[in-house]
Structures are given as C-alpha cells and as structure tokens.
PQR file with spaces between the fields and no chain letter, atoms N, CA, C, O and H, PARSE charges and radii, in Angstrom:
ATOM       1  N    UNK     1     -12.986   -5.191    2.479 -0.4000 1.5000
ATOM       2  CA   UNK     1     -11.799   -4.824    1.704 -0.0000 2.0000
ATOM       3  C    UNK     1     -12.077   -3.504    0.994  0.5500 1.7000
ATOM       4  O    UNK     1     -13.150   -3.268    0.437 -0.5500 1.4000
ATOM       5  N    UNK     2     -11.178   -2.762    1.040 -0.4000 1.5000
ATOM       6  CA   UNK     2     -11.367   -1.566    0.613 -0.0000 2.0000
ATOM       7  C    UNK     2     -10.481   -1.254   -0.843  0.5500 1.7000
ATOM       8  O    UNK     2      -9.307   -1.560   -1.052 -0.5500 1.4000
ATOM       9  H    UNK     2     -10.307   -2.953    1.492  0.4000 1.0000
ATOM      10  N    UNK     3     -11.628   -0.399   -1.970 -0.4000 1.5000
ATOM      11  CA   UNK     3     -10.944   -0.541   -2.933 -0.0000 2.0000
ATOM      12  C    UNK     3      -9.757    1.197   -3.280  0.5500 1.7000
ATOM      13  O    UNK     3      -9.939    2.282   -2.728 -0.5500 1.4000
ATOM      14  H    UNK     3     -12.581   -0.150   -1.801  0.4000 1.0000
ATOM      15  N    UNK     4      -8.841    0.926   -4.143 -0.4000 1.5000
ATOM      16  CA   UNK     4      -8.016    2.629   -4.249 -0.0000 2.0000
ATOM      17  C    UNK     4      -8.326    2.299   -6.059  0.5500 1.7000
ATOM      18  O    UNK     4      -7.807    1.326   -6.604 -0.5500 1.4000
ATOM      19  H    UNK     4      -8.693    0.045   -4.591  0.4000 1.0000
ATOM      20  N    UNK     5      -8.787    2.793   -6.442 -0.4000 1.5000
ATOM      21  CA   UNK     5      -8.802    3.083   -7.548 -0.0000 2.0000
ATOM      22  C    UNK     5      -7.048    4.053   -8.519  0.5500 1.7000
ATOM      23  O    UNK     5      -6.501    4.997   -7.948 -0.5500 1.4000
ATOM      24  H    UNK     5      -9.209    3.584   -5.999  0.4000 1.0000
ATOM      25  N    UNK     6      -6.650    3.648   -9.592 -0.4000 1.5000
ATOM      26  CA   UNK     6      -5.608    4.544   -9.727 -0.0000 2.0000
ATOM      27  C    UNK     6      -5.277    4.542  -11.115  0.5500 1.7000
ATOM      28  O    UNK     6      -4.727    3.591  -11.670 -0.5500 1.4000
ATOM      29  H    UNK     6      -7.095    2.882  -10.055  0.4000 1.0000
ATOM      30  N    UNK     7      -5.594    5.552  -11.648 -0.4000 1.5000
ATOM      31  CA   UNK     7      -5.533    6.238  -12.598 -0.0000 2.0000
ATOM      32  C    UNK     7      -4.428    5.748  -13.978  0.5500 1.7000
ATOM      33  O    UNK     7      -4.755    5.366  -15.101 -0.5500 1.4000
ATOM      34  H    UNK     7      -6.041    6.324  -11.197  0.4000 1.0000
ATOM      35  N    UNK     8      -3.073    5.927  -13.403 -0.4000 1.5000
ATOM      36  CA   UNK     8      -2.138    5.777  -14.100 -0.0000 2.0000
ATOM      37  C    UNK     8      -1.636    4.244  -13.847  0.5500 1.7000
ATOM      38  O    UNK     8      -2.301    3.682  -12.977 -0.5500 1.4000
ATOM      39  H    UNK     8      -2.807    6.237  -12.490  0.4000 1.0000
ATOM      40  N    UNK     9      -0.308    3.228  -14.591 -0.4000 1.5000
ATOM      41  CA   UNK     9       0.042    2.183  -14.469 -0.0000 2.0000
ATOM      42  C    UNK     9      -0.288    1.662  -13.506  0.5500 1.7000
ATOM      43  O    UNK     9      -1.165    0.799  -13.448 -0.5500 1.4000
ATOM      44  H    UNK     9       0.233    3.685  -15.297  0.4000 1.0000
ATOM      45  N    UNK    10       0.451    2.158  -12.439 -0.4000 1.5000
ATOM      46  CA   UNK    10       0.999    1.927  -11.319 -0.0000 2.0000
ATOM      47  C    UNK    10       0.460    2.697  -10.221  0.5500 1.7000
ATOM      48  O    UNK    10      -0.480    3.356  -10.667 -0.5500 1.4000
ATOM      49  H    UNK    10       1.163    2.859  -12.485  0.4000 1.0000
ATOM      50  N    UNK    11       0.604    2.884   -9.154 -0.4000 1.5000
ATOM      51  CA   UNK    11       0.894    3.587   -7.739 -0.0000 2.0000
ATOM      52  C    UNK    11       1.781    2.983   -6.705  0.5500 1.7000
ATOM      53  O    UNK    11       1.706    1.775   -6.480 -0.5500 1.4000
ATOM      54  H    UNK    11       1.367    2.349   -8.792  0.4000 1.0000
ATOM      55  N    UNK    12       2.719    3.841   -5.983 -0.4000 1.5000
ATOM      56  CA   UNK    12       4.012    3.302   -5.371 -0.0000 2.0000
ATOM      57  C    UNK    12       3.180    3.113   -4.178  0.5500 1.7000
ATOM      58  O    UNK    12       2.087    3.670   -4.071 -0.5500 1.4000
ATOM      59  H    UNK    12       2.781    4.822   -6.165  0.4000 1.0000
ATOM      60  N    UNK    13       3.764    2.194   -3.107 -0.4000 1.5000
ATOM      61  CA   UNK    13       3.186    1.723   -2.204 -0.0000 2.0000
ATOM      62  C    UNK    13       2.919    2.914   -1.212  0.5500 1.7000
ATOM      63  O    UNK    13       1.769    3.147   -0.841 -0.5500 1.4000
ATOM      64  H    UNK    13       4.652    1.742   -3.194  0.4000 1.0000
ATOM      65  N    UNK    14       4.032    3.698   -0.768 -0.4000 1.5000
ATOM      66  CA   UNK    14       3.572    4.372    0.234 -0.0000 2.0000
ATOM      67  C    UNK    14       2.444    5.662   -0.115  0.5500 1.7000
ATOM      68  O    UNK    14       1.732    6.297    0.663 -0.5500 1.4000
ATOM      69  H    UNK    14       4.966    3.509   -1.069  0.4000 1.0000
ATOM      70  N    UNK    15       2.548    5.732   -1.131 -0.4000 1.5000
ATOM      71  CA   UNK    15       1.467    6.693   -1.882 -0.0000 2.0000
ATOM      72  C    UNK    15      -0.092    6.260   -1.922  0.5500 1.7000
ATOM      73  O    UNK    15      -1.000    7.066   -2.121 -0.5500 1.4000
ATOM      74  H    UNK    15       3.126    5.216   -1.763  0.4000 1.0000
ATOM      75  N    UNK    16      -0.300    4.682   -1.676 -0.4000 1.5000
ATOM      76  CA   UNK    16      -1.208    3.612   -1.378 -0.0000 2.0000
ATOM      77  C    UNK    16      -1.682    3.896   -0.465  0.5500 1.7000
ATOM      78  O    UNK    16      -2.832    4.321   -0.575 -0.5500 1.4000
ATOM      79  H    UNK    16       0.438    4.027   -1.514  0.4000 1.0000
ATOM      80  N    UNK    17      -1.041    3.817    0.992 -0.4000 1.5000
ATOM      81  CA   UNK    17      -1.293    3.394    1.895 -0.0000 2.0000
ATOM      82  C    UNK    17      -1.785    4.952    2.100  0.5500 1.7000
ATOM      83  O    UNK    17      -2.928    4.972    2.556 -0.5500 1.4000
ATOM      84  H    UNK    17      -0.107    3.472    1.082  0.4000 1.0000
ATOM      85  N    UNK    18      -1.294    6.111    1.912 -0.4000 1.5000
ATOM      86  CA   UNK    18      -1.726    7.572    2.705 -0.0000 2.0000
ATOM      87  C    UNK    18      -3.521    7.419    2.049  0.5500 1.7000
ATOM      88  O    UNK    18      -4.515    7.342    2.770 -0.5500 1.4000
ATOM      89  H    UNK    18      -0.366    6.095    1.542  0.4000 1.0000
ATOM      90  N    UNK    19      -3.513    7.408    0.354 -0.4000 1.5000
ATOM      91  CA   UNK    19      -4.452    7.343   -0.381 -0.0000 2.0000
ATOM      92  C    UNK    19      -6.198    6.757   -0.044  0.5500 1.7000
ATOM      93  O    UNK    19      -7.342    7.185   -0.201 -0.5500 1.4000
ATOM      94  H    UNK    19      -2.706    7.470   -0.233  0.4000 1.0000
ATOM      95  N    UNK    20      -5.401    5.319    0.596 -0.4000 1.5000
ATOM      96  CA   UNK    20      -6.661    4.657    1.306 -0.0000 2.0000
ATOM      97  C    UNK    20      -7.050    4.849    3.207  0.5500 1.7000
ATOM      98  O    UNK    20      -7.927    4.380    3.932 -0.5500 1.4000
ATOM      99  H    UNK    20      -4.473    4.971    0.724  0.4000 1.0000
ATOM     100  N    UNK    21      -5.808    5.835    3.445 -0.4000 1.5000
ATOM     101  CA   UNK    21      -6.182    6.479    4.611 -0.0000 2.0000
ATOM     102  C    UNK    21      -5.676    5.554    5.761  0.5500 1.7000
ATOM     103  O    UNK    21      -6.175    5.597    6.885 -0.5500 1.4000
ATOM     104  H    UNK    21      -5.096    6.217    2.855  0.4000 1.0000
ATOM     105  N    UNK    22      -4.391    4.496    5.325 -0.4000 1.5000
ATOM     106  CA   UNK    22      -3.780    3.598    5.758 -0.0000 2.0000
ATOM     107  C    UNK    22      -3.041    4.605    7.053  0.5500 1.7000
ATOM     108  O    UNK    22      -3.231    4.464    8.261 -0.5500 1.4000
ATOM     109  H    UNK    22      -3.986    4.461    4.411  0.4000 1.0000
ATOM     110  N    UNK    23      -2.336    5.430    6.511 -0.4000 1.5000
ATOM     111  CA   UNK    23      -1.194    6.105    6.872 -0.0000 2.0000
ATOM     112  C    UNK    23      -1.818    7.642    6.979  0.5500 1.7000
ATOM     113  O    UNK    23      -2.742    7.923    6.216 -0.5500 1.4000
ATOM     114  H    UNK    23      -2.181    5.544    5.530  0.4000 1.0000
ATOM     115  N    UNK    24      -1.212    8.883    8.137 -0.4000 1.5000
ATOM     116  CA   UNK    24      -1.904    9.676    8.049 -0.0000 2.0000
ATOM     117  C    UNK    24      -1.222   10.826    7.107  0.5500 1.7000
ATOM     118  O    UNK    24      -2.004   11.526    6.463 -0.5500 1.4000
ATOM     119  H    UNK    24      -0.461    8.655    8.757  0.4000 1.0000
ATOM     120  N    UNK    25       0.394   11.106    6.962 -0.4000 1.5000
ATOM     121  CA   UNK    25       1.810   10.641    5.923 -0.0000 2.0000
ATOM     122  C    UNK    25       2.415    9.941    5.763  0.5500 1.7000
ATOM     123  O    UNK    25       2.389    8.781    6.175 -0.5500 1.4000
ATOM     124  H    UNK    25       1.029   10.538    7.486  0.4000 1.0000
ATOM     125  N    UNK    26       3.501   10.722    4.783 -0.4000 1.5000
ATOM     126  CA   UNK    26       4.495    9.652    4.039 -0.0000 2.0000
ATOM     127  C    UNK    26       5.216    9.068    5.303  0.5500 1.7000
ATOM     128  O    UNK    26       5.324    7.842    5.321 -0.5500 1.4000
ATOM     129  H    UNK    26       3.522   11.664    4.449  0.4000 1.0000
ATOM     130  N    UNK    27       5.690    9.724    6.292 -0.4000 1.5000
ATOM     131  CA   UNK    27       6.666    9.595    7.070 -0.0000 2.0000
ATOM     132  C    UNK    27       6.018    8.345    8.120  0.5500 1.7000
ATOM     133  O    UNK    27       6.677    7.356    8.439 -0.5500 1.4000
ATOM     134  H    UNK    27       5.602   10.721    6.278  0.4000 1.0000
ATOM     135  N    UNK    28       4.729    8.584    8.537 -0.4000 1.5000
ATOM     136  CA   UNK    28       4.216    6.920    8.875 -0.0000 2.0000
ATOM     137  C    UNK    28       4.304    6.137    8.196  0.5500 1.7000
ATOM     138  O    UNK    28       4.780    5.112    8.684 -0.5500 1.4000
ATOM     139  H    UNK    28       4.194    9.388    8.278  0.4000 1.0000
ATOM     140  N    UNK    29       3.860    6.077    6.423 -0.4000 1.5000
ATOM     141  CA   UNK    29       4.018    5.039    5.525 -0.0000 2.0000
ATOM     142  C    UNK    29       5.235    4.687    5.816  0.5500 1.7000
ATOM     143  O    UNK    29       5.561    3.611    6.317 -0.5500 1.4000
ATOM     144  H    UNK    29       3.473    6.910    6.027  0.4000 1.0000
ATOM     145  N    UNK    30       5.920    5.543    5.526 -0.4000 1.5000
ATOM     146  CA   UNK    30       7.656    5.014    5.485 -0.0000 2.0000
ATOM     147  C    UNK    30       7.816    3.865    6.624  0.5500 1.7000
ATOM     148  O    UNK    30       7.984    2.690    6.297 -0.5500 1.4000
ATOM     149  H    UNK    30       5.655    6.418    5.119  0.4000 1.0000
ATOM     150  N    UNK    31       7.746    4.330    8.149 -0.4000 1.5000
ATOM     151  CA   UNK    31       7.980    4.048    8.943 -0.0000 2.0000
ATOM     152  C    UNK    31       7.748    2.147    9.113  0.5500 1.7000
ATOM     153  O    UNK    31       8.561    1.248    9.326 -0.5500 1.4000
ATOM     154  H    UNK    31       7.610    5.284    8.414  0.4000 1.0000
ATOM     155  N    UNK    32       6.228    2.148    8.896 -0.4000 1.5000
ATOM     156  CA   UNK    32       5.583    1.234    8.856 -0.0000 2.0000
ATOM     157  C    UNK    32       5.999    0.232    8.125  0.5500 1.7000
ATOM     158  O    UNK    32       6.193   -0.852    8.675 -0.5500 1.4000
ATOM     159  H    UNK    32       5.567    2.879    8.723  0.4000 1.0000
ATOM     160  N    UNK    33       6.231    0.400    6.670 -0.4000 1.5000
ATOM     161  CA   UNK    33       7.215   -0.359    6.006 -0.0000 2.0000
ATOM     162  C    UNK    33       8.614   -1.028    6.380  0.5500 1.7000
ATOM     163  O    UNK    33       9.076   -2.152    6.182 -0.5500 1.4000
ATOM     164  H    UNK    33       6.074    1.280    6.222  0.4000 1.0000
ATOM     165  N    UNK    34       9.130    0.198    7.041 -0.4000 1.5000
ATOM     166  CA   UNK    34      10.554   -0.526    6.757 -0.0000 2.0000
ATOM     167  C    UNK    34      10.484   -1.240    8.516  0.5500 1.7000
ATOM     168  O    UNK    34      11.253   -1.707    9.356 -0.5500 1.4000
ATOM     169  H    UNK    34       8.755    1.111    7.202  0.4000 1.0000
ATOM     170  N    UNK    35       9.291   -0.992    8.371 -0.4000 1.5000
ATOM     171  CA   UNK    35       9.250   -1.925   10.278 -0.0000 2.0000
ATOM     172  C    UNK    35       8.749   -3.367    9.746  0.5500 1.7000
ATOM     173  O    UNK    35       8.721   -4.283   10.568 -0.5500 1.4000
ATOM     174  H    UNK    35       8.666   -0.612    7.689  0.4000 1.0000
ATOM     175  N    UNK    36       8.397   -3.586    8.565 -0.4000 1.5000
ATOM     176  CA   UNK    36       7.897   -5.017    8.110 -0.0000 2.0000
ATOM     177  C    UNK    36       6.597   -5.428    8.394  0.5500 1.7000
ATOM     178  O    UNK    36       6.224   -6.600    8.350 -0.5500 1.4000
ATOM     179  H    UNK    36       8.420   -2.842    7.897  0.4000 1.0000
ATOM     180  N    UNK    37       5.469   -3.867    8.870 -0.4000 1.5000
ATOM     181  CA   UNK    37       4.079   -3.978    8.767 -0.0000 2.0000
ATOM     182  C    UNK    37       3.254   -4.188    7.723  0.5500 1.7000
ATOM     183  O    UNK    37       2.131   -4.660    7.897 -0.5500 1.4000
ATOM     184  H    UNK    37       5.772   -2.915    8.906  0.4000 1.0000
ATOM     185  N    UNK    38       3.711   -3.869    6.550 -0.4000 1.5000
ATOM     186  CA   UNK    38       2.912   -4.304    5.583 -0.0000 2.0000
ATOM     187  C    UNK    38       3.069   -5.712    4.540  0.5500 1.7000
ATOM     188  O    UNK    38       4.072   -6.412    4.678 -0.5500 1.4000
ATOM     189  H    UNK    38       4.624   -3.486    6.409  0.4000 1.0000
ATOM     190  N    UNK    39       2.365   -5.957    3.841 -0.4000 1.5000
ATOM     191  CA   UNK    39       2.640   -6.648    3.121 -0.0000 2.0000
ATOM     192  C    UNK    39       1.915   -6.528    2.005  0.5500 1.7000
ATOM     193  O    UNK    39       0.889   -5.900    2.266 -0.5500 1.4000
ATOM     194  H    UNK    39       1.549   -5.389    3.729  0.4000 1.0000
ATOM     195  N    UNK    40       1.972   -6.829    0.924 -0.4000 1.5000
ATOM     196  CA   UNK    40       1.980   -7.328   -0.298 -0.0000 2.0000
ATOM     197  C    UNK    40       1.625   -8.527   -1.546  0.5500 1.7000
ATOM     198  O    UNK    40       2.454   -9.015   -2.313 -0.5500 1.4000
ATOM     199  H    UNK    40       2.806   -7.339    0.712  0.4000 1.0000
ATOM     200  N    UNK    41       0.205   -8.820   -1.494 -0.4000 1.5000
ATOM     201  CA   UNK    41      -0.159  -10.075   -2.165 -0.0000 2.0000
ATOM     202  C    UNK    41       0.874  -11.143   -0.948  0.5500 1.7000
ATOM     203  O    UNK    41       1.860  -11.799   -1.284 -0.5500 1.4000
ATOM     204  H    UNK    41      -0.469   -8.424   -0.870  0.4000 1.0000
ATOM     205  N    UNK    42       0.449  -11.077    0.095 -0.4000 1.5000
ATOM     206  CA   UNK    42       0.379  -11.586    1.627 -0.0000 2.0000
ATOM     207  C    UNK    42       2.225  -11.839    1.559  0.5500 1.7000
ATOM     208  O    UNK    42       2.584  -12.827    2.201 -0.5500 1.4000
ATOM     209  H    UNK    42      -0.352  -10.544    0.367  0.4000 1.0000
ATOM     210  N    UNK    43       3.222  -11.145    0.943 -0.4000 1.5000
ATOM     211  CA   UNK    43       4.383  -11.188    1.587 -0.0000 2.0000
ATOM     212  C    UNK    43       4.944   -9.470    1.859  0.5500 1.7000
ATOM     213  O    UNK    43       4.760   -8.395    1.287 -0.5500 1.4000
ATOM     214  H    UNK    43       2.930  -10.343    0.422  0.4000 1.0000
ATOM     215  N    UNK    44       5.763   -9.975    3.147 -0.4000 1.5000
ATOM     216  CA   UNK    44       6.463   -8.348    3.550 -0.0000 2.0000
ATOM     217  C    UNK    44       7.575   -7.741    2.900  0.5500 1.7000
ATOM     218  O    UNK    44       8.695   -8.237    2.783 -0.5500 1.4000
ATOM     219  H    UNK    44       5.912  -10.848    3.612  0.4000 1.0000
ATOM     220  N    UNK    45       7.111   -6.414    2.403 -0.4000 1.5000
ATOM     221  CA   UNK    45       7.522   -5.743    1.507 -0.0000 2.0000
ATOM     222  C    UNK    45       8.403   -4.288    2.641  0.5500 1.7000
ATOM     223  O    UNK    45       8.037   -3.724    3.672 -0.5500 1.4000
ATOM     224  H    UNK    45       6.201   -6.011    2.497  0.4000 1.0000
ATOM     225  N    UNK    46       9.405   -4.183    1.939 -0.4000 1.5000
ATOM     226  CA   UNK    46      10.073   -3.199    2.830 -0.0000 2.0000
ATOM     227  C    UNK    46      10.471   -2.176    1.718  0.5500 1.7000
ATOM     228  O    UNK    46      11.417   -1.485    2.095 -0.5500 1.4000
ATOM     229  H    UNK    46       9.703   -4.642    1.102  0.4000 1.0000
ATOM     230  N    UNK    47      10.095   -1.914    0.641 -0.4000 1.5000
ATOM     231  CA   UNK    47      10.538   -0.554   -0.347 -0.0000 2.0000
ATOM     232  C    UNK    47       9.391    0.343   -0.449  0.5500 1.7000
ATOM     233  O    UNK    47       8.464   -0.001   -1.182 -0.5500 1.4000
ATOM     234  H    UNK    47       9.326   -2.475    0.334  0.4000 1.0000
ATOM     235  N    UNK    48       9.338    1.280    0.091 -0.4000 1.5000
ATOM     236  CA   UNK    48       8.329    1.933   -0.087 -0.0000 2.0000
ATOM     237  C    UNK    48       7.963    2.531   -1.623  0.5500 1.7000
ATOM     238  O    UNK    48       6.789    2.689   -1.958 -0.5500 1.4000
ATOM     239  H    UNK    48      10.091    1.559    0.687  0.4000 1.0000
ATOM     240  N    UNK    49       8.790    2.764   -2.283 -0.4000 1.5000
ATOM     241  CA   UNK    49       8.434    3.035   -4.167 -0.0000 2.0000
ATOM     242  C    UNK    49       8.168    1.871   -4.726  0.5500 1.7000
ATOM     243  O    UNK    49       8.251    1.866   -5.954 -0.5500 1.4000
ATOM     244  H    UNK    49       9.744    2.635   -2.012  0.4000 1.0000
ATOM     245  N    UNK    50       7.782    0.576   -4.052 -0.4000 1.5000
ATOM     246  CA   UNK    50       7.496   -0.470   -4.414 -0.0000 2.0000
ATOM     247  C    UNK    50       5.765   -0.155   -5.316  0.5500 1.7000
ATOM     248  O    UNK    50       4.680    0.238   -4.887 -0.5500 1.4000
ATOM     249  H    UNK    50       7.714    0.580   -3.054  0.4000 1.0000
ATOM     250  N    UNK    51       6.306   -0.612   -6.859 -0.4000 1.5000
ATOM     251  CA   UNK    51       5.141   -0.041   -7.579 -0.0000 2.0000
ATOM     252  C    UNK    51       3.905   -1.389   -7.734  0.5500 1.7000
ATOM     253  O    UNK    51       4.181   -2.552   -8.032 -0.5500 1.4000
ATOM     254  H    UNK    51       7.188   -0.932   -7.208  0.4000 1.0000
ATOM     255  N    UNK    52       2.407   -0.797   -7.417 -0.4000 1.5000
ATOM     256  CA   UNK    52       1.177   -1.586   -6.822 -0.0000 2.0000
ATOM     257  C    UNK    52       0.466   -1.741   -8.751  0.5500 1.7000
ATOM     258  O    UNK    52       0.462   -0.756   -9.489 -0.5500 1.4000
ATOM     259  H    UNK    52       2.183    0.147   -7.176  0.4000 1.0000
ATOM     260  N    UNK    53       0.146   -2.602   -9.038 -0.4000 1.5000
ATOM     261  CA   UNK    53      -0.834   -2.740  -10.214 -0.0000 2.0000
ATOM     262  C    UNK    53      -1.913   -2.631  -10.066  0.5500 1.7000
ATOM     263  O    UNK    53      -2.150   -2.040   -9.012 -0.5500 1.4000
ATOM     264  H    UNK    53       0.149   -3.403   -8.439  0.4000 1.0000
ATOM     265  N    UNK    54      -2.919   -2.957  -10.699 -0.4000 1.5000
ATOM     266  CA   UNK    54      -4.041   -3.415  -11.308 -0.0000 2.0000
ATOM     267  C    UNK    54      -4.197   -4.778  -10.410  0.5500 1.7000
ATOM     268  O    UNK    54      -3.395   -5.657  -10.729 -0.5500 1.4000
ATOM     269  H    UNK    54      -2.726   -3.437  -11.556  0.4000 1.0000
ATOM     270  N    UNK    55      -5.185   -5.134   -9.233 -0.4000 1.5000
ATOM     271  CA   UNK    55      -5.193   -6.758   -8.620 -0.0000 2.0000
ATOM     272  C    UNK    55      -4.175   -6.880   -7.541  0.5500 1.7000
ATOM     273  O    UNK    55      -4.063   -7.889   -6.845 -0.5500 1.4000
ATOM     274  H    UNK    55      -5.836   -4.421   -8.974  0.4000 1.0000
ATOM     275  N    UNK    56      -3.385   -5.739   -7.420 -0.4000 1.5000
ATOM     276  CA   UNK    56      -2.765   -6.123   -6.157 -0.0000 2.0000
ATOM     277  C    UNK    56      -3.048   -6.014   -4.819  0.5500 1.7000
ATOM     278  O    UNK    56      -3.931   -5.186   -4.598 -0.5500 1.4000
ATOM     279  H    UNK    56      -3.476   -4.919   -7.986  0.4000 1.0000
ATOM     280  N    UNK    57      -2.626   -6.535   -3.902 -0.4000 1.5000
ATOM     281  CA   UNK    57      -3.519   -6.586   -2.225 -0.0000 2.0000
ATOM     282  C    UNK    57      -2.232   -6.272   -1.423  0.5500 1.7000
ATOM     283  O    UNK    57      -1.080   -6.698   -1.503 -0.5500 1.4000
ATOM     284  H    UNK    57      -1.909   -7.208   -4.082  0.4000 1.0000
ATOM     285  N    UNK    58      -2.893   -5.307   -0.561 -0.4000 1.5000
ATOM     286  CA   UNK    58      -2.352   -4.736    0.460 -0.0000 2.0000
ATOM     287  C    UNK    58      -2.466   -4.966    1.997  0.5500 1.7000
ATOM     288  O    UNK    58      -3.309   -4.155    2.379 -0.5500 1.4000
ATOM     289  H    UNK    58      -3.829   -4.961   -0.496  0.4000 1.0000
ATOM     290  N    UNK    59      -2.004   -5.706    3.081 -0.4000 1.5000
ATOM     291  CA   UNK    59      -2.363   -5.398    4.204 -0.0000 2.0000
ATOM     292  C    UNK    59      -1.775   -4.947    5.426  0.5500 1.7000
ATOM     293  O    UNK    59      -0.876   -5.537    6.024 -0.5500 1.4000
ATOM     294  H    UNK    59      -1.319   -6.365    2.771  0.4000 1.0000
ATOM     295  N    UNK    60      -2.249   -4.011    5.728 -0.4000 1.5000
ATOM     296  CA   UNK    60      -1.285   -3.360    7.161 -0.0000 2.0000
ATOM     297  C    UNK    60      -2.535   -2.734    8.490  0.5500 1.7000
ATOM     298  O    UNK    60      -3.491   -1.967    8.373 -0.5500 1.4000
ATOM     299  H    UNK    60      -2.980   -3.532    5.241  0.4000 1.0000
ATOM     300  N    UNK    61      -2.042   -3.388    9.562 -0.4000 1.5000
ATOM     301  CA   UNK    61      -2.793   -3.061   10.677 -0.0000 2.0000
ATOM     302  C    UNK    61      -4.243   -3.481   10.506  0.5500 1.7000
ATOM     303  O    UNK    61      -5.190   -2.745   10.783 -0.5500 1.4000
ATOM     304  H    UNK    61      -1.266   -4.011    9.657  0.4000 1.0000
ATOM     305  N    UNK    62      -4.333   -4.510   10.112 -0.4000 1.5000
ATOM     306  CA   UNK    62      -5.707   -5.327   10.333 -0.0000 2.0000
ATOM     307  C    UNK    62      -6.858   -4.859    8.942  0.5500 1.7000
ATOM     308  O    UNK    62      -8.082   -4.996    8.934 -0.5500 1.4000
ATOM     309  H    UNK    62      -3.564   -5.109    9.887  0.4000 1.0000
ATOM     310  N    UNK    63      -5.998   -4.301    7.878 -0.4000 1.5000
ATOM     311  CA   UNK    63      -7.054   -4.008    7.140 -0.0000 2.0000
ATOM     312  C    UNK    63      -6.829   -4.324    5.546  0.5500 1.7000
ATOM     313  O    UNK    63      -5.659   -4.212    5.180 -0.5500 1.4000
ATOM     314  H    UNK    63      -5.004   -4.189    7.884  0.4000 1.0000
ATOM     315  N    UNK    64      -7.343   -4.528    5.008 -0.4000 1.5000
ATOM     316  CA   UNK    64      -6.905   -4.718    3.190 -0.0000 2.0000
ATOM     317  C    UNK    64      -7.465   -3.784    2.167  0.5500 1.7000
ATOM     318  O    UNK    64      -8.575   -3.263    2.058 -0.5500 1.4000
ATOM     319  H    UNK    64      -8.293   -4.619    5.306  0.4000 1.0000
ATOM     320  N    UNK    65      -6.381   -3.723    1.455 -0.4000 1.5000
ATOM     321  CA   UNK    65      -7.441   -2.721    0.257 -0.0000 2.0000
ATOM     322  C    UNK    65      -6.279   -3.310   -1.462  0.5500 1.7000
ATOM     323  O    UNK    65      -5.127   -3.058   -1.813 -0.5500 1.4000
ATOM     324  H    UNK    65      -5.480   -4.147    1.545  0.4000 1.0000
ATOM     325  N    UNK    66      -7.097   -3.909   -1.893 -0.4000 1.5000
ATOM     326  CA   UNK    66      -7.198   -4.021   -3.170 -0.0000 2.0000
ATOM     327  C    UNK    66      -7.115   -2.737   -4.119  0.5500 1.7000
ATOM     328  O    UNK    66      -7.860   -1.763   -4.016 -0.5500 1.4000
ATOM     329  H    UNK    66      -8.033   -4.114   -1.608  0.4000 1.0000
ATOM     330  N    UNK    67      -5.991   -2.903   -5.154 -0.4000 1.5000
ATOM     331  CA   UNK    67      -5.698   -1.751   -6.141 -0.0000 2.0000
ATOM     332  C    UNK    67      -6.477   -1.929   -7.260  0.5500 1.7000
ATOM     333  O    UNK    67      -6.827   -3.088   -7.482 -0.5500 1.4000
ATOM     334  H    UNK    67      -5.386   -3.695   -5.238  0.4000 1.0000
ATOM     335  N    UNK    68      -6.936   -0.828   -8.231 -0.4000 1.5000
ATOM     336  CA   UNK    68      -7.830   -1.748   -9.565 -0.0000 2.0000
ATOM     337  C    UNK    68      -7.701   -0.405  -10.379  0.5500 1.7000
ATOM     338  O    UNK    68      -8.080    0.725  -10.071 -0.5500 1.4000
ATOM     339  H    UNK    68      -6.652    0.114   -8.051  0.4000 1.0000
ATOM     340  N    UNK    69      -7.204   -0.753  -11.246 -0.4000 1.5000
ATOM     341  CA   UNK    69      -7.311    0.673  -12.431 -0.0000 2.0000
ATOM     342  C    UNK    69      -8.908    0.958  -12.900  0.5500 1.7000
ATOM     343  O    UNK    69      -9.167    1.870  -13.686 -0.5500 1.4000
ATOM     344  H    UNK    69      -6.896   -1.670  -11.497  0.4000 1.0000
C-alpha cells in the first residue's frame, strides 16, 4: 500500500490519483472515475473533486494508497 502524504485538509481525488502516480493526468483521472474504476474506502466513487482525508483508501487498477496528513 502506498502512502500520499498531504499537506493541507483535504486532497480532491483526482489530484490523488496523478500524485501517487495512479494516473499519468487529470484527463485519465477523470476518465477513470467517471468509468467507475476507482473506489473509495472500498465503494465507487464517480466525482472527481471528491475531497480524500486523513485515513482514507483508495483503489484503482490493482493498487491502494492510503492518504495521511
């Protein structure tokens, strides 16, 4: 599991996914999302400004990465 460390409150999801090298841009993040590839503390999430905390889990295309301020 891979960790993203993030600074401020929050980080929006598709900003996540480029960050931990999920996505190579926004425009894959996007894509990927609203195709119902990812998910979200294991449910599918389709908003990409969908904002990530402190403990939240991510998985898309066989991989996870945990958020942690």
């Amino acid at each position: 599991m891979e960790i993203v460390k993030i600074r401020d409150e929050y980080i929006k999801l598709g900003q996540a996914l480029k960050l931990a090298g999920l996505s190579d841009s926004g425009v894959d993040a996007k894509y990927a999302i609203q195709d119902g590839r990812v998910k979200v503390n294991s449910q599918v999430e389709y908003q990409r400004g969908k904002k990530l905390h402190d403990g939240d889990i991510v998985e898309y295309d066989g991989q996870t990465v945990k958020i942690e301020a």
